[in-house]
Wavefront OBJ file of the C-alpha trace (Angstrom):
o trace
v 6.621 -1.366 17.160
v 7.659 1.795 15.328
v 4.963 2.702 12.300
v 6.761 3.093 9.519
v 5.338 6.557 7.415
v 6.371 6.471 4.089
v 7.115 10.269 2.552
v 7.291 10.188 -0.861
v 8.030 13.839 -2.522
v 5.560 14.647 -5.738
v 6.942 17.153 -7.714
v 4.447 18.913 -10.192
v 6.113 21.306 -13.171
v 4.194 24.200 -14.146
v 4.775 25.674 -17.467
v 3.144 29.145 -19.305
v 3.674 30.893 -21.920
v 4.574 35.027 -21.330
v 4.232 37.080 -24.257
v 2.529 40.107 -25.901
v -0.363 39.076 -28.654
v -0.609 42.159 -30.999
v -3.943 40.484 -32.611
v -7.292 39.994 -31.048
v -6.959 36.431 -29.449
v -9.038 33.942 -31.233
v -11.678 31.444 -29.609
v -9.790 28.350 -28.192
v -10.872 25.176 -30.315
v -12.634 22.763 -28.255
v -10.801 20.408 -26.439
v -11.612 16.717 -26.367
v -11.385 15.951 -22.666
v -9.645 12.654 -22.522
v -9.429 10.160 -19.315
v -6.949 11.680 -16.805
v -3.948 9.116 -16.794
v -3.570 6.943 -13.880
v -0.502 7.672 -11.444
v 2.066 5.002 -11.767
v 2.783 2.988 -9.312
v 5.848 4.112 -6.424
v 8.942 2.217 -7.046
v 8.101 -0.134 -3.737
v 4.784 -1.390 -4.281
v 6.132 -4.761 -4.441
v 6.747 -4.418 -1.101
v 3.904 -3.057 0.131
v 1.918 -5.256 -1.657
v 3.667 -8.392 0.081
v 3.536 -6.608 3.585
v 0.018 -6.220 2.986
v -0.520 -9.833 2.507
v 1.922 -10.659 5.146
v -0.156 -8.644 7.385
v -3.446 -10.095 6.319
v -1.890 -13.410 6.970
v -0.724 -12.486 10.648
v -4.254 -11.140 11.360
v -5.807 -14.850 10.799
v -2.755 -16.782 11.977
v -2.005 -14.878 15.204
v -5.948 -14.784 16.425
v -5.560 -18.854 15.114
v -2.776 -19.319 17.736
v -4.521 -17.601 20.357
v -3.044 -14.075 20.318
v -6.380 -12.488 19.734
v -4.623 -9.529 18.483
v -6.434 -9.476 15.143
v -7.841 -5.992 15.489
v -3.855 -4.518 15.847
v -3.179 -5.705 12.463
v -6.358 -4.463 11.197
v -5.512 -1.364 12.415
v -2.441 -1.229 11.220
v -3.436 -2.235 7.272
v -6.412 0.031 8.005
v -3.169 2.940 8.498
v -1.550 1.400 5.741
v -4.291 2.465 3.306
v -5.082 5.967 4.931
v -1.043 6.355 4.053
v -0.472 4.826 0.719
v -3.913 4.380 -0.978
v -4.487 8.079 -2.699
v -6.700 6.244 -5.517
v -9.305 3.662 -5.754
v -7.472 1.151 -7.580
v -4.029 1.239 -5.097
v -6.557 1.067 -2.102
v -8.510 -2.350 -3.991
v -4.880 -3.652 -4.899
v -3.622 -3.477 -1.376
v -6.863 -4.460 0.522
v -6.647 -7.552 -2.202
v -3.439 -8.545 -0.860
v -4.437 -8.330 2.397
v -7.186 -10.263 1.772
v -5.282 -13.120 -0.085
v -2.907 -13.308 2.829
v -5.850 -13.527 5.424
v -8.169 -16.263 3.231
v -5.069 -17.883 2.267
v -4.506 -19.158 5.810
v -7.689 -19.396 6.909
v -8.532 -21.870 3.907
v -5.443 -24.068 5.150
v -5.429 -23.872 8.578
v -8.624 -24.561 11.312
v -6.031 -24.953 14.449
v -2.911 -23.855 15.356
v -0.484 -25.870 14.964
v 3.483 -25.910 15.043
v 3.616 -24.938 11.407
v 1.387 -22.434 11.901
v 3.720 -20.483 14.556
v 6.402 -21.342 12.384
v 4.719 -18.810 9.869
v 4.330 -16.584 12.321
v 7.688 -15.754 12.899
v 9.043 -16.186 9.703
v 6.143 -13.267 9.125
v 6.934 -11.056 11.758
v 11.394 -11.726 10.858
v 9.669 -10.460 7.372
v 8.040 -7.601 8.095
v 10.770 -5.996 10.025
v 12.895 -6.951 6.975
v 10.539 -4.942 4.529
v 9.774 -1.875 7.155
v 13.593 -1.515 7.293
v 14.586 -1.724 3.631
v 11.457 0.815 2.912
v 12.825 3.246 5.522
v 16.431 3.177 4.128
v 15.487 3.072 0.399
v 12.715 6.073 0.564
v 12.840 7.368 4.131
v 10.294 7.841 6.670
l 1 2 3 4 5 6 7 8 9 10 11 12 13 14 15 16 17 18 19 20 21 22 23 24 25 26 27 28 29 30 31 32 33 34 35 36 37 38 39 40 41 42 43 44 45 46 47 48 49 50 51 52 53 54 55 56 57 58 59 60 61 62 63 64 65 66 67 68 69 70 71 72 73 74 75 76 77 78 79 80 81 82 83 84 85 86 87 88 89 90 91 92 93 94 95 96 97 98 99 100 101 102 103 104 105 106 107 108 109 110 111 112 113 114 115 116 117 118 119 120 121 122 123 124 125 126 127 128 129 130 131 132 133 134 135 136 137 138 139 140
């Protein structure tokens, strides 16, 4: 399975002023430092957010169904975060969907049964769906 490395461009505008001062400069008044602003969001977190909880799900359901492959999708929310979570509170949102998808499941399910791998590939038709439209829409 291809990982999908989302590259999204942050442009930063620096601005100065260039001139001569004929008079001595004067003290700058103090500055009241307020909160940096939090980043907004990208334009796909929606969709990150869902194949986060998509893959949370497939971590429980898949080990469930005897797949024991848990640790892949672990690994792969685990690159998920490394890629997309540059603050605190994107990291907690996307581990929280993760989480949501993985409790979710386990809460409702205790064996695998045919609904269960009915999920499963519904899931996995999903996340293909998702990786593709992110690669197209912001490249990577």
């Amino acid at each position: 399975m291809r990982r999908l490395t989302l590259v999204v461009a942050l442009c930063a505008a620096v601005t100065g002023q260039v001139g001569a001062q004929q008079a001595a400069p004067k003290p700058p008044a103090p500055v009241e430092q307020a909160a940096p602003a939090a980043e907004p969001p990208p334009p796909y977190e929606p969709q990150l957010l869902r194949l986060a909880e998509i893959i949370g799900a497939l971590a429980y359901l898949r080990d469930l169904c005897g797949a024991h492959d848990a640790d892949a999708y672990r690994a792969k929310m685990a690159s998920l975060l490394e890629i997309e979570a540059k603050s605190q509170t994107r990291k907690e949102s996307l581990a929280g969907a993760y989480n949501r998808g993985f409790r979710g499941y386990e809460l409702s399910y205790r064996v695998c049964t045919p609904a269960a791998r009915e999920i499963i590939a519904r899931f996995l038709n999903e996340t293909a769906r998702i990786s593709t439209d992110l690669a197209n829409r912001y490249g990577g």
